[in-house]
C-alpha positions as CSV (number, residue, x, y, z in Angstrom):
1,X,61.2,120.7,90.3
2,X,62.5,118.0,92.8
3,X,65.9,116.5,92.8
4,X,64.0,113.4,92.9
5,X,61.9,114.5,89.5
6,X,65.0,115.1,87.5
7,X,65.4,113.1,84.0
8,X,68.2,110.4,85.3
9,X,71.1,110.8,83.8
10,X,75.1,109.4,83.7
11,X,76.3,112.4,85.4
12,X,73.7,112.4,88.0
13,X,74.8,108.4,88.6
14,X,78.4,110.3,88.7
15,X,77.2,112.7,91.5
16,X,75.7,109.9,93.6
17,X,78.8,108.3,93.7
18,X,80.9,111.3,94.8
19,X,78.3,112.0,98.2
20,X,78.6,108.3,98.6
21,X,82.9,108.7,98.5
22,X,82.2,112.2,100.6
23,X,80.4,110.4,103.0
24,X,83.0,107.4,103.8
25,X,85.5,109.7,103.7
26,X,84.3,112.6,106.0
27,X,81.4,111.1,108.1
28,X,82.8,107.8,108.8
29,X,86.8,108.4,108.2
30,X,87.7,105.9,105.9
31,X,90.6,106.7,104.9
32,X,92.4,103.9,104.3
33,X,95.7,104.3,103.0
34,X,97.6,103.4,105.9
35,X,95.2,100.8,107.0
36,X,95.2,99.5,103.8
37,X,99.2,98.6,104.4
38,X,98.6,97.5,108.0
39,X,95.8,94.9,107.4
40,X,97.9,93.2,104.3
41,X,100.8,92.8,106.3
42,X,98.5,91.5,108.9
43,X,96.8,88.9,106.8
44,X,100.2,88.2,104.6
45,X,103.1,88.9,106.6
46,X,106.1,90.6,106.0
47,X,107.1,91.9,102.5
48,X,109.2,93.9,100.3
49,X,108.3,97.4,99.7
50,X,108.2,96.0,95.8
51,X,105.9,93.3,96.3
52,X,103.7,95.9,99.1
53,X,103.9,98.1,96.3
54,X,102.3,95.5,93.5
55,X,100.2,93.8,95.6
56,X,98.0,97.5,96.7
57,X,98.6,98.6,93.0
58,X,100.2,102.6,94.3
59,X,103.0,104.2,92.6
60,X,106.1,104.1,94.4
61,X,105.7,107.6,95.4
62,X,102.9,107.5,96.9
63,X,103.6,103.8,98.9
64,X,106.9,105.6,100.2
65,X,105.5,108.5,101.7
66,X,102.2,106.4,103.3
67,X,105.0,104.2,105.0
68,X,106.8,107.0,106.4
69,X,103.5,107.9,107.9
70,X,103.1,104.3,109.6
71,X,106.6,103.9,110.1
72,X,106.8,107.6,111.8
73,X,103.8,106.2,114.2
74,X,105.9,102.8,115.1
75,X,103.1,100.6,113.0
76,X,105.9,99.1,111.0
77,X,109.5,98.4,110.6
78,X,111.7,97.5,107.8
79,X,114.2,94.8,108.7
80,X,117.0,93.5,106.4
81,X,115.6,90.7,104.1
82,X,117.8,87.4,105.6
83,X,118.1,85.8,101.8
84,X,118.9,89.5,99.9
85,X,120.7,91.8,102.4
86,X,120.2,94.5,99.9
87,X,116.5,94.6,100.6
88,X,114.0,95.5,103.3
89,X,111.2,93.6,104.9
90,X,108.2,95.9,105.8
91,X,106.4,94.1,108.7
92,X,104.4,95.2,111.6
93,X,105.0,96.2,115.3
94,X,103.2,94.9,118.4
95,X,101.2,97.7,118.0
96,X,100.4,98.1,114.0
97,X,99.0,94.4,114.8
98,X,96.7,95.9,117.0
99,X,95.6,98.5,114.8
100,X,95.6,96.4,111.8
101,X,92.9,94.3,113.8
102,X,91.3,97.2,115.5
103,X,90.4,98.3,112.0
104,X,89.3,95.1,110.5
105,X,87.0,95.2,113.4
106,X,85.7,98.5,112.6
107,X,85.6,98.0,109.2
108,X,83.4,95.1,109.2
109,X,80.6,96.8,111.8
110,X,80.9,99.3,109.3
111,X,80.2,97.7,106.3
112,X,77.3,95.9,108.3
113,X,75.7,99.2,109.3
114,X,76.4,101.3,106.0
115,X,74.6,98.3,103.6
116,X,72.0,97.4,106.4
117,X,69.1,99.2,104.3
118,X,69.7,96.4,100.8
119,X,68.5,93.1,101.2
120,X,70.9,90.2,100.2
121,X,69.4,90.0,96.5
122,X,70.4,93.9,96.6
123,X,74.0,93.6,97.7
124,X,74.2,91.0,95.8
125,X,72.9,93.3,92.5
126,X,74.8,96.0,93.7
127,X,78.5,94.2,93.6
128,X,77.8,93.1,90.4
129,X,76.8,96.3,89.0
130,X,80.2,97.6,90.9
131,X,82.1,94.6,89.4
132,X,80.9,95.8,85.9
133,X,81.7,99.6,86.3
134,X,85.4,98.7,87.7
135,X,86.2,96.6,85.3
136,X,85.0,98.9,82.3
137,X,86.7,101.5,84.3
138,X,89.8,99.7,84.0
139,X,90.0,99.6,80.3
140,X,88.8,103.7,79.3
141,X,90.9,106.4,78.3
142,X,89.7,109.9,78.6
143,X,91.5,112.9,77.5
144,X,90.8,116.4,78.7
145,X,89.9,118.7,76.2
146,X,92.2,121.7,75.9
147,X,90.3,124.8,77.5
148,X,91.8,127.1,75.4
149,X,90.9,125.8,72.2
């Protein structure tokens, strides 16, 4: 029997959706957690790690060690905020400018090529469909069944 014969299914939907995450990831790098920081500073400015923090929706933990990475590499610095000297400013360097734009560059060839194959109707289906799934997404629960039971 053919994968393409097989009786559709949600979990086969689920599947499809992992190789598509696999793919971005792996083949095309896209990993964007640090990019992620650099092109929001880049399009808002400098910010407190709070307000980075809300606007990317990431727990604290994880925000913290993604700016020690970008930090580490000299993509960002925190300066003293000039109204609250108790609090940071995260904003870019010279050079996490350049990267934050060397990306959005990249990222928009990429989306180009990746959904060159869908028509505009398509895309257009498509981001609705994806609207619909994140925002039912958003609103589940799901507990794990105990194994041992």
């Amino acid at each position: 029997m053919s994968e393409h014969s097989l009786p559709f299914t949600d979990v086969e939907l689920m599947r499809q959706m992992r190789r598509c995450n696999h793919l971005l990831y792996h083949k095309f790098s896209l990993n964007f957690s640090q990019n992620r920081i650099l092109s929001l500073l880049n399009r808002e400015g400098p910010m407190t790690q709070k307000a980075l923090m809300c606007r990317m929706q990431i727990q604290p933990g994880s925000l913290s060690e993604v700016l020690a990475k970008v930090e580490g590499a000299g993509l960002v610095e925190r300066r003293r905020c000039e109204d609250d000297r108790r609090n940071f400013e995260i904003r870019l360097t010279e050079e996490g400018v350049k990267q934050a734009e060397a990306f959005e560059r990249d990222r928009q060839e990429m989306a180009q090529l990746l959904f060159a194959t869908l028509d505009d109707s398509e895309k257009q289906q498509l981001m609705n469909l994806m609207t619909k799934l994140h925002e039912h997404w958003e609103s589940c629960t799901f507990e794990r069944r105990n194994a041992n039971e």
